[in-house]
Each structure stands twice: as structure tokens, then as C-alpha cells.
C-alpha positions as CSV (number, residue, x, y, z in Angstrom):
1,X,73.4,-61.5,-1.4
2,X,72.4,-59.9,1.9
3,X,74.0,-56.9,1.6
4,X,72.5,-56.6,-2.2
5,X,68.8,-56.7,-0.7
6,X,69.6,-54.6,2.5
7,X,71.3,-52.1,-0.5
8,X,68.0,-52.7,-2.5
9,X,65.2,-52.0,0.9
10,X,67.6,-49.2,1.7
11,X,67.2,-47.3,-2.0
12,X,63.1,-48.2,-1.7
13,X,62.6,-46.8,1.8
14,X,64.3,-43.4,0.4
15,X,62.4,-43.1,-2.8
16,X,59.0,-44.4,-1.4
17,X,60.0,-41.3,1.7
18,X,61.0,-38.6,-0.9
19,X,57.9,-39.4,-3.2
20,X,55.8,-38.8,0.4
21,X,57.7,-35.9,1.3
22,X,57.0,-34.6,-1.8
23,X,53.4,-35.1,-1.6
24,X,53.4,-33.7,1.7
25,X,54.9,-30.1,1.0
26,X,52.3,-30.3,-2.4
27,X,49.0,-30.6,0.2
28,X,50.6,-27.9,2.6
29,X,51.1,-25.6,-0.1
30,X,47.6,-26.3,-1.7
31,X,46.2,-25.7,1.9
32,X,48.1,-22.4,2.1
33,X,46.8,-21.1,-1.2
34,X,43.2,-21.9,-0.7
35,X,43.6,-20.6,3.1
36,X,44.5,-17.3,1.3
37,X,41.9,-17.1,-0.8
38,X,38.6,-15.2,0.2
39,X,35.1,-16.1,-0.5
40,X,33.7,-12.8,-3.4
41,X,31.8,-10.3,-1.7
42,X,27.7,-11.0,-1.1
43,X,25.7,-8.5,-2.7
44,X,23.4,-7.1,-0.8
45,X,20.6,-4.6,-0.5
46,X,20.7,-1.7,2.1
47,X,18.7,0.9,3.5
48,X,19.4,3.6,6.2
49,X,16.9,4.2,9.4
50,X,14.4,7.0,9.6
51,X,11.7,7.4,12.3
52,X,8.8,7.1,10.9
53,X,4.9,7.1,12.4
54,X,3.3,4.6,13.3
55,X,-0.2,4.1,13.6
56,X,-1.4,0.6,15.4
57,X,-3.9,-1.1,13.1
58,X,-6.2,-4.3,13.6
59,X,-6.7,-6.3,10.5
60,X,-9.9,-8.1,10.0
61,X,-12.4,-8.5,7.4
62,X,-16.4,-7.8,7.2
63,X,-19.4,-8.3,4.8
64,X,-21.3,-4.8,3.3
65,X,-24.9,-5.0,4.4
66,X,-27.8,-3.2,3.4
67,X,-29.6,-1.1,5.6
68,X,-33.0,-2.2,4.4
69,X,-33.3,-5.3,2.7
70,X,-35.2,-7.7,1.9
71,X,-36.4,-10.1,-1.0
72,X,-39.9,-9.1,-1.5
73,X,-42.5,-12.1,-1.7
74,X,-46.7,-12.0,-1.7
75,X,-48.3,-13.1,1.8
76,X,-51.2,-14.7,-0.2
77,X,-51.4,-17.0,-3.3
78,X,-52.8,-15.7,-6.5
79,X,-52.3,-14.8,-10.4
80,X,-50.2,-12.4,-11.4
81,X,-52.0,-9.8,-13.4
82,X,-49.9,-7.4,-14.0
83,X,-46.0,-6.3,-12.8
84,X,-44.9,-2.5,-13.0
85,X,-41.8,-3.2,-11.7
86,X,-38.3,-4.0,-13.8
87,X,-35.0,-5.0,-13.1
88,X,-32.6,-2.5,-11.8
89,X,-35.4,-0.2,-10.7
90,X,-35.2,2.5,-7.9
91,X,-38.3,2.7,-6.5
92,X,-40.3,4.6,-3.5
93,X,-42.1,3.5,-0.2
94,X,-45.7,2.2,-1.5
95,X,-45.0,1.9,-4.8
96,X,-46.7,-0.9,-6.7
97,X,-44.2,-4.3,-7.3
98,X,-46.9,-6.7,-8.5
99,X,-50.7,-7.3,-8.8
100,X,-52.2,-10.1,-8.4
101,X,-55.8,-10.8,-9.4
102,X,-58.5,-9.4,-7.1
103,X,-61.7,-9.8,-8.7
104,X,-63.3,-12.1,-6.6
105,X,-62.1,-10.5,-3.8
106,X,-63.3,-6.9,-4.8
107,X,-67.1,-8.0,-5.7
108,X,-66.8,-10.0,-2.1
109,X,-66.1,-6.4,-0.8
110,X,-69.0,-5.0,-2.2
111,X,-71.1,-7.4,-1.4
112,X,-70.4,-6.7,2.7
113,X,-70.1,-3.2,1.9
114,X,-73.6,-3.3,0.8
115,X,-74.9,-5.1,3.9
116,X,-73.1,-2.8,5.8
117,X,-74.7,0.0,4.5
118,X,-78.1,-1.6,5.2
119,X,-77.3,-2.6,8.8
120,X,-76.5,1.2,9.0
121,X,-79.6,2.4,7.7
122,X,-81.7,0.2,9.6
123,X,-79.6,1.3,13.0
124,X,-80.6,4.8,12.1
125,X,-84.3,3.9,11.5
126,X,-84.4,2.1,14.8
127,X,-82.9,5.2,16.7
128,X,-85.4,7.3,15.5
129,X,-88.2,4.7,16.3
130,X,-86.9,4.3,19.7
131,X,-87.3,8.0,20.2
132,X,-91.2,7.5,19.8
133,X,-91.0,4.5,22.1
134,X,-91.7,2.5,19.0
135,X,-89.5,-0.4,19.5
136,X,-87.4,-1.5,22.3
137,X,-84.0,-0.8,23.4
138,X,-82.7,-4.5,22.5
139,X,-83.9,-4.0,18.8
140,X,-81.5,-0.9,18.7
141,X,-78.8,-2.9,20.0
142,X,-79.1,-5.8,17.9
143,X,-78.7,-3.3,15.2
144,X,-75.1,-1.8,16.7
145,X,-73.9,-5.2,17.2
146,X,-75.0,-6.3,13.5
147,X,-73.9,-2.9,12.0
148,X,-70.6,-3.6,13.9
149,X,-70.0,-7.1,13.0
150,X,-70.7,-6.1,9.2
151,X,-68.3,-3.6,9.0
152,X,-65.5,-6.4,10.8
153,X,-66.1,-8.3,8.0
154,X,-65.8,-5.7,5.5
155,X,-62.7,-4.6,6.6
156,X,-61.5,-8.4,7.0
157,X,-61.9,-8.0,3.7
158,X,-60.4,-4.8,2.5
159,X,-57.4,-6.3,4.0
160,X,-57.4,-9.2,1.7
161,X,-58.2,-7.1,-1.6
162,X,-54.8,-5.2,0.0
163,X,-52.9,-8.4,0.3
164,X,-53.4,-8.8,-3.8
165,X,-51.4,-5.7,-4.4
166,X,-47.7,-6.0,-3.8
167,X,-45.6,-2.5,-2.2
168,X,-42.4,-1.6,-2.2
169,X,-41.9,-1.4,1.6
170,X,-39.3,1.4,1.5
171,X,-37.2,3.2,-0.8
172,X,-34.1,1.2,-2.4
173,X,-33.4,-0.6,-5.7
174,X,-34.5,-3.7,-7.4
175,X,-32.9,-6.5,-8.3
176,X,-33.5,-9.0,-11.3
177,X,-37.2,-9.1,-11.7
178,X,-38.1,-13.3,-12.6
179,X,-42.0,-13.0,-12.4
180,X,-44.3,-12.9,-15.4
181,X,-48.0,-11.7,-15.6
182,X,-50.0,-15.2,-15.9
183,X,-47.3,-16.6,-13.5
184,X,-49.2,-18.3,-10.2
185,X,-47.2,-17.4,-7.5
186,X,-47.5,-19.2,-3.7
187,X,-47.3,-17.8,-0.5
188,X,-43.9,-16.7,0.5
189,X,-42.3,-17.2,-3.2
190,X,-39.7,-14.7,-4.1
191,X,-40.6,-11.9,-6.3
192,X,-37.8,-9.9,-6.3
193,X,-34.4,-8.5,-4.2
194,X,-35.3,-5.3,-2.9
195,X,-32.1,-2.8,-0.9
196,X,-31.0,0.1,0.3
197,X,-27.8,1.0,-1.5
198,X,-26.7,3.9,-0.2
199,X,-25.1,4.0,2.7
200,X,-24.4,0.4,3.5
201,X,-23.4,-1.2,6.6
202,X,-20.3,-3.2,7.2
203,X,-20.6,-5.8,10.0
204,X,-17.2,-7.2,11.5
205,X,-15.6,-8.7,14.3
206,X,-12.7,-7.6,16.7
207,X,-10.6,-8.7,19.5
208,X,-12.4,-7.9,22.9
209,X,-8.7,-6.2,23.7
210,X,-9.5,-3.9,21.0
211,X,-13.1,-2.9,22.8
212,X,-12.3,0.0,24.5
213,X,-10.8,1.6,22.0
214,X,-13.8,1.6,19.6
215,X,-16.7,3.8,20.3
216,X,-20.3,5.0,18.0
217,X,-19.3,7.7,15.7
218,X,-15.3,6.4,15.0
219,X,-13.8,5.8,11.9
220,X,-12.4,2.6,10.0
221,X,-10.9,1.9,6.8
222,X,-12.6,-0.5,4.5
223,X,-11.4,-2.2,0.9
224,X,-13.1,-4.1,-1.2
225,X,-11.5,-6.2,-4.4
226,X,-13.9,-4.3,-7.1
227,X,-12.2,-0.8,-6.2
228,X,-8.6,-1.9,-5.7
229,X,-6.1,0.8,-5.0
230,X,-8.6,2.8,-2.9
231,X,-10.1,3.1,0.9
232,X,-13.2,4.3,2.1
233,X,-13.8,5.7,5.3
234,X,-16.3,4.2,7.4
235,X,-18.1,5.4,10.7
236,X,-19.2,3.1,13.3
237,X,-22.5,2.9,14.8
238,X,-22.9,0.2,16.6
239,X,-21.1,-2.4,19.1
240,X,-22.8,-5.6,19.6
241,X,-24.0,-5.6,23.6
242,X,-22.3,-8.6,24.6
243,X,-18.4,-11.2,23.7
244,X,-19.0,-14.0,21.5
245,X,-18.0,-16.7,24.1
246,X,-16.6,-18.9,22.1
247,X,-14.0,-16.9,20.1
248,X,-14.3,-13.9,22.5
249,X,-14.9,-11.7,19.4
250,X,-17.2,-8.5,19.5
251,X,-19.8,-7.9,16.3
252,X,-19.1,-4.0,15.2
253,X,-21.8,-2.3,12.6
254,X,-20.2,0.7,10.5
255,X,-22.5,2.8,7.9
256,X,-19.9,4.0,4.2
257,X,-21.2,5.5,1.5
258,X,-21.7,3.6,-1.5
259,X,-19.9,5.7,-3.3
260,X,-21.8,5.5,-6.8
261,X,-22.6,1.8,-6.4
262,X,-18.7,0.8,-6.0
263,X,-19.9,-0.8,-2.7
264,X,-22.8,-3.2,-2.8
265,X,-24.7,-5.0,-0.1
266,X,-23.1,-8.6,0.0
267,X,-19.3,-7.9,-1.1
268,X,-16.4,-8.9,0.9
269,X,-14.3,-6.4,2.7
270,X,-11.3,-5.8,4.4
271,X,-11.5,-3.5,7.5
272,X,-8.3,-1.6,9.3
273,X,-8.9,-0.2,12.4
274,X,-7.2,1.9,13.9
275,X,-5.7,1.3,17.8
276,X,-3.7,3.6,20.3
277,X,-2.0,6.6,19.7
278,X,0.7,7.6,16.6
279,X,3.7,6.7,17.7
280,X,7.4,7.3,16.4
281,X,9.6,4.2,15.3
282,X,12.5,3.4,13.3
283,X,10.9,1.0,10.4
284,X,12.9,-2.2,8.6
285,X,11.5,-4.1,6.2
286,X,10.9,-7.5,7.8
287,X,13.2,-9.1,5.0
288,X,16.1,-7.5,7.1
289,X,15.7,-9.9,10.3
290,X,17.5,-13.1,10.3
291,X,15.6,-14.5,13.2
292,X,16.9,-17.4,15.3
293,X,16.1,-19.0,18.4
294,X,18.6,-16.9,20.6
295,X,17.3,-13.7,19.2
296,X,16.6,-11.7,16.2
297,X,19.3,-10.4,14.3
298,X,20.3,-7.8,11.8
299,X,23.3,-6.7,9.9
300,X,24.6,-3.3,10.0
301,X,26.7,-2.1,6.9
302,X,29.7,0.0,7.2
303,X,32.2,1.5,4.7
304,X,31.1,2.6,1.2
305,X,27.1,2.1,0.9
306,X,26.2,3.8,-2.5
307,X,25.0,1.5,-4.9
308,X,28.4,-0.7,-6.4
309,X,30.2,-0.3,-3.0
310,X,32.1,-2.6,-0.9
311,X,31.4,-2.6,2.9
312,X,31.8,-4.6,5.7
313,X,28.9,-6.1,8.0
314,X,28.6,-6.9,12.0
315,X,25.6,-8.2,13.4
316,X,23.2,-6.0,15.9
317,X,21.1,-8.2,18.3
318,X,17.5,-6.2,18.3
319,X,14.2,-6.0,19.9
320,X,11.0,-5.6,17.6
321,X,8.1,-4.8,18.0
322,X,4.4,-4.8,15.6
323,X,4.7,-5.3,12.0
324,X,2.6,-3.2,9.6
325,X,2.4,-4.8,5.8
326,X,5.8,-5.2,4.3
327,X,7.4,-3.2,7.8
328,X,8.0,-4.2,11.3
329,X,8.5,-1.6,14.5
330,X,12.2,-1.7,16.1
331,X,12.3,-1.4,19.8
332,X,15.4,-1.2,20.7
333,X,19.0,-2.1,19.6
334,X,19.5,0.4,16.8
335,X,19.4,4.1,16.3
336,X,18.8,6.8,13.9
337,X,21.0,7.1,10.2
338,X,22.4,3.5,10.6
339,X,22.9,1.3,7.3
340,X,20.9,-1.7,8.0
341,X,21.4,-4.8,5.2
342,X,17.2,-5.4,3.9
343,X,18.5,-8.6,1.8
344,X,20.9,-11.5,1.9
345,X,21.8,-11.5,5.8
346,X,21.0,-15.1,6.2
347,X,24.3,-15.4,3.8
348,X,26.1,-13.2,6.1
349,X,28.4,-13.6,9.3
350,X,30.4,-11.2,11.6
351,X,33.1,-8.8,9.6
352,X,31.8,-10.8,6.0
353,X,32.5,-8.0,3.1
354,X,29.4,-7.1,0.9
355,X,28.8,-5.0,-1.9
356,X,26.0,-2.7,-2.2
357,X,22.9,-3.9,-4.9
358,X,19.9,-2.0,-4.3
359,X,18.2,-2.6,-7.5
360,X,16.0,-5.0,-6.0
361,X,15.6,-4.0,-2.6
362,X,12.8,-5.6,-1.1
363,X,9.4,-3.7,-0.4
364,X,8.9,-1.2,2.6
365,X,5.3,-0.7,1.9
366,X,3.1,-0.3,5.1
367,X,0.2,-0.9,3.0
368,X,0.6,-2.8,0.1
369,X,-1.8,-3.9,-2.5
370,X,-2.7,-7.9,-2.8
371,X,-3.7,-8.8,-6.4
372,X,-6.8,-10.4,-6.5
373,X,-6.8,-14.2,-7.6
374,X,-7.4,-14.9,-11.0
């Protein structure tokens, strides 16, 4: 009986061991297989250095202002009696806006014109009197001072009758005209938008680092959403006389032409200015750094680079410098005709094999276009 069971453990031990043995020689051959097999190739998108030049920008933005401008209002109260002006309307220094009734004030006019006529005659009668020691001095002098004090009042006055008639205050265009004849208007109500529309003035802030390079009569770069696509040149004339203290910013005036009404006081710009000297760089797009907290990185390409290709890919540690839109400035760490990978590095590792897909290669613009929000 013992022998049958040591017989029986004997005949398990060996088929429970060749069933593991079995299993074993099954995972090391799976193991082997998949240690053989290779990950497919990443595709990625390529591109090969060029010096390029490179002009140092500041980025900021700015509102267009007019020169002259102003919402034109009446100083005095009083009924509006007529309004040559309309909407849209170019108009000259002096030229009549609104008129506001002045009868009263015109027959008030005449009435001191009248007395000032007679206090004029009388002064003149006096004069001659005194002459043949007919009156006294102090008559004659009562006349001057009531000759003078009449004619006070009658200009007083002249300046009111003014007051009712409404002048453009300088040249420039109207905006949408809201008052009526019969309208009563108040002192100080608006009547209308009156600017200057050509040039305009752009007011915006830089950096106080950027100071000394800005001086009266430079040039900066202006776009505004209506004209997209397009820049307009802009010359400075002014530089604020002190450093905003609290964000150590410095208020810059520049005067563009309107350029047939494409710029208009109010809109929103963006201004580039330019800073330093053109200098030569080797340009990546910035999609081409893998950045990490050792240092940036980017993959260099080598072996067959046309479109379809297969390459290999080695990292290059490098040192950058500005970025301009799309572009950012290498320092140092590559040269001149090298194949630098633009898309799918942070897929990549020392000696991985790519192949070469440059249909979508990612923007190098140094200026591109933002689409307005819609």
C-alpha cells in the first residue's frame, strides 16, 4: 500500500513539473518574441535650419485717438431754431452747427446799442461845450465813464446773442446729429460728436526698458481688426514726460493716416515696435522644443528626410532665445543645414526611428494673423 502511494506522489510530482516546465519555456519564448519586436516608426514632421533676420519687436496694444475732438454742446440754454448741420458732415472752422433762438436777446442789443450811441453823442456835445468853458470838466467825465459803461454792457451782450449760435470749432467730421429744431436744449447737453479723422493718434504704453530706444519722429507698426491682413506705419510724436509708478509703463502718442477712414478715432489696435538692431538667427518653430526642467530639447533627424522617409533621431540640448509669433531664436546648440524634427518629439527618445510627414508641419509664421472672434 505504501509503495502504491509513494508510486502514485512520484508520477504527480513529474507531471505537475513537466506541465510547469512546459509553461515556463512557453513565457520565455513569448518574452523573446515580443523582445524582438520593435515599436512602428513615429511620423514626424521636419524642417532644415536657415539663418534668418531677426528684428526684436515689443507687443502691446493702443486706442486711435483723434486729434481734435470733442462732442459739441451749447454753453447756454435755449430753443433750437434751426440746425444746418447733418449726420456724417465734414465741416470747417466757424461753420454754423445749431441756432438757437436770439430774439430777445437781439432787441436787448439794440436797446444798449442805442443808449450807447446817445451817451456818445452827448460825450461829444460836452467836449465841445467844455471848449467854451461851458460846463465843467466833471460833466465831461461823467459822460466817458457812462459812454464806457454802456458800451460794457453792449458788448456783455453781443457775447450772449454769440452764445445762441453754435460753431464748429475746427475742421473735422460729424457724427450722428440727434437734435431737432423745437428741441429745448440745456446747458452742457450734447449736440453732436465732432473729430478730426485724418491723421489720428495712437496712444500706448511700453516697458520703461524699451525707453531709450524710442525717440519723436520713429516708426511703429499698427493693426486694427477692421483691416485684417494689413499694417500701417505709424510715427511717433510724443513720450509722456514721466514712468507710470505703479506699472512702470511709459504713455507713447504716434500720429497714422487714416487711410480713407479705415482707421477711426476709438478703435482698438495692436502696435509692434520695433527694438535693437537686425540680427541673424537660426529660427524653429516653437512646436519643435520639448522643454523640461533640465533643459530644452530638440530632436535632430538623420538618414532619409524627403517626405515618406525613414530616419533616425538623437536629441540636441539647446539654448533659446526670443520668440517672434509662431518662431523662437536659437542661441546656441545647433548649426546651419541640420534636420530638426518641428512635430511629435515629445513621442520621441534617443536613436527612436521616424518617418518623415510634412503634410502638416506646423506654422513658422513670424507674424501670423489671429481671426477675430465671432
Amino acid at each position: 500500500m505504501t509503495r502504491r502511494m509513494v508510486i502514485m506522489l512520484l508520477c504527480f510530482v513529474l507531471v505537475v513539473g513537466g506541465l510547469g516546465l512546459y509553461k515556463t519555456m512557453q513565457i520565455k519564448a513569448m518574452m523573446k518574441k515580443f523582445a524582438a519586436m520593435k515599436p512602428p516608426p513615429v511620423p514626424v514632421s521636419v524642417i532644415g535650419l536657415q539663418p534668418a533676420q531677426w528684428q526684436s519687436q515689443t507687443n502691446t496694444v493702443g486706442s486711435l485717438r483723434a486729434v481734435h475732438g470733442v462732442d459739441v454742446s451749447s454753453e447756454i440754454a435755449g430753443l433750437v431754431v434751426a440746425v444746418p448741420m447733418h449726420s456724417g458732415q465734414q465741416v470747417h472752422r466757424g461753420q454754423v452747427l445749431v441756432q438757437l433762438n436770439d430774439a430777445q436777446e437781439r432787441a436787448q442789443q439794440d436797446a444798449l446799442k442805442a443808449a450807447a450811441d446817445l451817451a456818445s453823442i452827448n460825450l461829444d456835445r460836452d467836449r465841445k461845450q467844455l471848449l467854451a468853458h461851458a460846463v465843467a470838466q466833471a460833466v465831461v467825465d461823467a459822460d466817458q465813464a457812462d459812454l464806457s459803461g454802456k458800451l460794457a454792457q453792449l458788448h456783455a451782450q453781443e457775447a450772449l446773442v454769440a452764445k445762441k449760435t453754435i460753431r464748429a470749432p475746427f475742421e473735422g467730421r460729424l457724427g450722428v446729429v440727434t437734435v431737432n429744431p423745437g428741441q429745448y436744449v440745456n446747458a452742457g447737453d450734447k449736440l453732436a460728436s465732432l473729430q478730426t479723422t485724418d491723421p489720428v493718434l495712437v496712444d500706448f504704453t511700453v516697458p520703461q526698458s524699451v525707453v531709450p530706444q524710442l525717440h519723436v519722429d520713429g516708426h511703429v507698426k499698427i493693426k486694427v481688426d477692421s483691416a485684417p491682413g494689413q499694417e500701417f506705419s505709424a510715427r511717433i510724436t510724443a513720450l509722456d514726460s514721466k514712468v507710470d509708478a505703479v506699472t512702470r509703463n511709459i504713455m507713447v502718442e504716434a500720429s497714422v493716416a487714416s487711410h480713407g477712414g479705415l482707421l477711426v478715432p476709438g478703435m482698438f489696435a495692436r502696435v509692434d515696435v520695433d527694438t535693437g538692431d537686425i540680427q541673424n538667427y537660426l529660427t524653429l518653430p516653437q512646436t519643435a522644443v520639448v522643454y523640461h526642467p533640465y533643459g530644452d530639447v530638440v530632436f535632430i533627424a538623420e538618414g532619409s528626410t524627403h517626405q515618406g522617409g525613414h530616419a533616425k533621431v538623437h536629441q540636441v540640448f539647446v539654448n533659446l532665445g526670443a520668440t517672434r509669433g509662431d518662431q523662437v531664436a536659437v542661441l546656441s546648440g545647433l548649426s546651419a543645414g541640420q534636420m530638426v524634427v518641428t512635430s511629435g518629439g515629445q513621442l520621441l527618445k534617443n536613436d527612436d526611428e521616424v518617418i518623415i510627414d510634412n503634410q502638416h508641419a506646423p506654422s513658422m509664421e513670424a507674424h501670423p494673423e489671429t481671426p477675430n472672434d465671432e
